[in-house]
N, CA, C and O atoms as CSV, one atom per row, in Angstrom:
chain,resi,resn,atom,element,x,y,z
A,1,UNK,N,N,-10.479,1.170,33.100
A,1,UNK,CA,C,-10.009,-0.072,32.504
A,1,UNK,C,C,-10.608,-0.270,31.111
A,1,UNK,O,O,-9.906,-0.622,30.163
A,2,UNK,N,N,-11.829,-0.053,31.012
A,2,UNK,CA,C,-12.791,-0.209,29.527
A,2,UNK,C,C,-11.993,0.620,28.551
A,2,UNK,O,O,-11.649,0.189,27.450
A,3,UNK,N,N,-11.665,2.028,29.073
A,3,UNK,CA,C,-10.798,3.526,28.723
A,3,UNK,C,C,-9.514,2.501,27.489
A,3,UNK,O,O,-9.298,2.340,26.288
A,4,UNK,N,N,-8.972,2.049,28.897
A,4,UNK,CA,C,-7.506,1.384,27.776
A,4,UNK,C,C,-7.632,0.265,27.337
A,4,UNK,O,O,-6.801,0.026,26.462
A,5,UNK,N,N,-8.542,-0.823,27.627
A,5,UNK,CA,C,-8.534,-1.566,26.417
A,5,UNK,C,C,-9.584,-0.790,25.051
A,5,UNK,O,O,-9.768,-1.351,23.971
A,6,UNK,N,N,-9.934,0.031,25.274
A,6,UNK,CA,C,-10.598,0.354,23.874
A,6,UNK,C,C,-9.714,1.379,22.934
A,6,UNK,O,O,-9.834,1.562,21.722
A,7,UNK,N,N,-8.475,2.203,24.165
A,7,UNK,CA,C,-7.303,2.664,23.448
A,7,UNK,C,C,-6.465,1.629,22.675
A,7,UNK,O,O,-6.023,1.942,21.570
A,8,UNK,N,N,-6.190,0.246,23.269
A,8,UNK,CA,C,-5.288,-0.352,23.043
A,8,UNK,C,C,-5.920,-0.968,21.476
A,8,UNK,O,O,-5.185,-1.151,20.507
A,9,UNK,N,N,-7.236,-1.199,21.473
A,9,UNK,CA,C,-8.074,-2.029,20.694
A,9,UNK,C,C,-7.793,-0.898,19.552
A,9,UNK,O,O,-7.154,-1.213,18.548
A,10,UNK,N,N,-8.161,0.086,19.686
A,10,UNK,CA,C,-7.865,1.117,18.420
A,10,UNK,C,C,-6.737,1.354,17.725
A,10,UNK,O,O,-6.480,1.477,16.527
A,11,UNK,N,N,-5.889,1.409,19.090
A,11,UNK,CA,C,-3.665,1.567,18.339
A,11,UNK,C,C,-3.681,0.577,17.190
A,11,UNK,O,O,-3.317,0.738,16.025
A,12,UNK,N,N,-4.332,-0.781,17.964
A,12,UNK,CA,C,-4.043,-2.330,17.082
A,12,UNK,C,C,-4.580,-2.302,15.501
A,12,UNK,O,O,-3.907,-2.738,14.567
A,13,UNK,N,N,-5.996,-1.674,15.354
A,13,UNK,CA,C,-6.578,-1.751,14.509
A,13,UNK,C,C,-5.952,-1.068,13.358
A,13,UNK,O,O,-5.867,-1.415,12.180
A,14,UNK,N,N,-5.330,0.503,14.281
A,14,UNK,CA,C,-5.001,1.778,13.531
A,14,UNK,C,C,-3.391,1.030,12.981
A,14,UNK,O,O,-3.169,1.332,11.808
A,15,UNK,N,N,-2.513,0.327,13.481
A,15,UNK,CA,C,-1.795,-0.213,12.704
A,15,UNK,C,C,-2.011,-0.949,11.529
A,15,UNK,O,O,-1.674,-0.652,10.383
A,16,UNK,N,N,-2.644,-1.999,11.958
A,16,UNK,CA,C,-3.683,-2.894,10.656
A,16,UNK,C,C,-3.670,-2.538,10.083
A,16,UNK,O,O,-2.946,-3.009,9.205
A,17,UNK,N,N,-4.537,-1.045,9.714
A,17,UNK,CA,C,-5.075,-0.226,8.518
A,17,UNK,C,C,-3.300,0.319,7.852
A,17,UNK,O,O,-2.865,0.093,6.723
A,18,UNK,N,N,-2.519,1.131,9.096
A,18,UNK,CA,C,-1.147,1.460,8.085
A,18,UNK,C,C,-0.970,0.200,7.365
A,18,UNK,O,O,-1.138,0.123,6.148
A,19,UNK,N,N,-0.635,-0.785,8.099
A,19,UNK,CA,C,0.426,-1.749,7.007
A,19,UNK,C,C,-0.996,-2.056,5.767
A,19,UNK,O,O,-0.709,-1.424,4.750
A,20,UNK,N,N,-1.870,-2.534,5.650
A,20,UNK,CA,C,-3.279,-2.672,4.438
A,20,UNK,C,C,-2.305,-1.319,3.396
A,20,UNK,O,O,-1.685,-1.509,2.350
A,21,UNK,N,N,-2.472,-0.141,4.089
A,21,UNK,CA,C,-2.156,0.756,3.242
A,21,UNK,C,C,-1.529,1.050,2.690
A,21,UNK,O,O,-1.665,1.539,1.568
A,22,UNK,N,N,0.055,0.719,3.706
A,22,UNK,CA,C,1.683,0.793,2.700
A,22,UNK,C,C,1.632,-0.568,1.826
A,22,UNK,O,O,2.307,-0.427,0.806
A,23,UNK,N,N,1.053,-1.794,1.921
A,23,UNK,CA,C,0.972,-2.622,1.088
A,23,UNK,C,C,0.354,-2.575,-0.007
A,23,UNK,O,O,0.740,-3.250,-0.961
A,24,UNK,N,N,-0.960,-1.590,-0.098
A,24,UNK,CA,C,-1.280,-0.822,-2.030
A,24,UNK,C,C,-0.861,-0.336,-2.339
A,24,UNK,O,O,-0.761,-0.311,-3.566
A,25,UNK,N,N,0.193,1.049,-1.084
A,25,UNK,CA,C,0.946,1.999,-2.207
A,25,UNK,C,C,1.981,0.956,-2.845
A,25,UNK,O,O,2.221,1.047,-4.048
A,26,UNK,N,N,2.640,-0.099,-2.019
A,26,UNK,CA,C,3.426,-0.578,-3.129
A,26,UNK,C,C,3.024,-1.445,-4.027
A,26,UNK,O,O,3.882,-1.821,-4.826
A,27,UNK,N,N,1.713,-1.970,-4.147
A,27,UNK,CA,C,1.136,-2.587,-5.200
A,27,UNK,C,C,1.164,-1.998,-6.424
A,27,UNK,O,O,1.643,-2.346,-7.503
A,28,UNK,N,N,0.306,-0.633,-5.903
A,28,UNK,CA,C,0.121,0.122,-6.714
A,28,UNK,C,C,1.147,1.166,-7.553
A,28,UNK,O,O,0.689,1.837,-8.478
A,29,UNK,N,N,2.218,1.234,-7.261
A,29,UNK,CA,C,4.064,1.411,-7.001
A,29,UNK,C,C,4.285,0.830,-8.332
A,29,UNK,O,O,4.669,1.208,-9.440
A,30,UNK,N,N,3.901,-0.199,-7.786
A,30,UNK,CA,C,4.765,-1.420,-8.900
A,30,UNK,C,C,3.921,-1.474,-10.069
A,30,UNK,O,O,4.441,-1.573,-11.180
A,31,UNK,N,N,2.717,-1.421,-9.933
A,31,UNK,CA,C,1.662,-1.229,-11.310
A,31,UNK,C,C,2.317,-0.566,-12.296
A,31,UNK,O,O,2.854,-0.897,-13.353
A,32,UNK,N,N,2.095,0.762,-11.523
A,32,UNK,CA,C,2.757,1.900,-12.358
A,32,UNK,C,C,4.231,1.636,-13.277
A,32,UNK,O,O,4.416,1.415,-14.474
A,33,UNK,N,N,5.016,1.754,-12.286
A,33,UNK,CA,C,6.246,0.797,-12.713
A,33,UNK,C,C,6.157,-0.034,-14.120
A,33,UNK,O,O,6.546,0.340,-15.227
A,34,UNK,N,N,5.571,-1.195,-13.779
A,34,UNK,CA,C,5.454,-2.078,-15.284
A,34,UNK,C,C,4.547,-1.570,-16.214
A,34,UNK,O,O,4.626,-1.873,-17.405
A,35,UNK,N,N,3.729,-0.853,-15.788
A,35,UNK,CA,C,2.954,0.129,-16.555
A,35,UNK,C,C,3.942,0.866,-17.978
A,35,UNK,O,O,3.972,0.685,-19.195
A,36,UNK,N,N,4.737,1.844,-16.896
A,36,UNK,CA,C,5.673,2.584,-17.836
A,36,UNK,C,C,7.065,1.679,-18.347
A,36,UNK,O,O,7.834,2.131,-19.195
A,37,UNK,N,N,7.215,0.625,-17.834
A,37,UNK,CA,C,8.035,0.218,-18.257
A,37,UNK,C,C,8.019,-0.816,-19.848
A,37,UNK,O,O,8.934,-1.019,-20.646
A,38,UNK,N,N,6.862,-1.211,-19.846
A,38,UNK,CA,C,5.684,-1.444,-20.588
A,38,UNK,C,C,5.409,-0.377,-21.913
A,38,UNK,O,O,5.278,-0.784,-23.067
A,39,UNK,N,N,5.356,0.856,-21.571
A,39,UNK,CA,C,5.403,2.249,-22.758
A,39,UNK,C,C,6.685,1.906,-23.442
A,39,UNK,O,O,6.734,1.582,-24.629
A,40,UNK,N,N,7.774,1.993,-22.614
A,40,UNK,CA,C,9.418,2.496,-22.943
A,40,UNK,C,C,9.444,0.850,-24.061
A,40,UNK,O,O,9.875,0.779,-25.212
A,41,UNK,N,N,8.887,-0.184,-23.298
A,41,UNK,CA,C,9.425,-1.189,-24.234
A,41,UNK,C,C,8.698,-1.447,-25.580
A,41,UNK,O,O,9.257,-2.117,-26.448
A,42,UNK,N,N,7.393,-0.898,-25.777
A,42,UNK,CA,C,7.022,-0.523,-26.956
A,42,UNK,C,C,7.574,0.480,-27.762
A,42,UNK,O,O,7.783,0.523,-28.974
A,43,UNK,N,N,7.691,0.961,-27.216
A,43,UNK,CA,C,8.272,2.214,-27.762
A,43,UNK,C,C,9.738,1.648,-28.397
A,43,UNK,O,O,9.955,1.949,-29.571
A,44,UNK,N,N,10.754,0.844,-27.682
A,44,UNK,CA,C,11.674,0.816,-28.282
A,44,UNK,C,C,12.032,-0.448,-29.148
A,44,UNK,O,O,13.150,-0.856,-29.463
A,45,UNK,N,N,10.309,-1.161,-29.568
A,45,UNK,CA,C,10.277,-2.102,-30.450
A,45,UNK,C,C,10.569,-1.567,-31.300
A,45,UNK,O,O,11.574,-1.684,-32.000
A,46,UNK,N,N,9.422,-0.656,-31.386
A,46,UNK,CA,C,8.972,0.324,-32.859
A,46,UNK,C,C,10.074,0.324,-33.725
A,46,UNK,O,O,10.015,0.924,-34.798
């Protein structure tokens, strides 16, 4: 019984951590993004 709630306790956590994680790559996604989008629009002040 200890066995599966400490499986179950881990699945839960180990999700937690995915979604934390797909939520910087797209932070970090989008950085980039306005980052370069940011270059192109200097660039086509000039």
């Amino acid at each position: 019984m200890e066995n599966e709630m400490t499986v179950l306790r881990l699945t839960k956590e180990n999700e937690n951590f995915r979604k934390i994680i797909k939520t910087q790559q797209n932070t970090i996604n989008r950085l980039i993004d306005y980052f370069i989008l940011g270059i192109r629009n200097n660039e086509i002040q000039k």
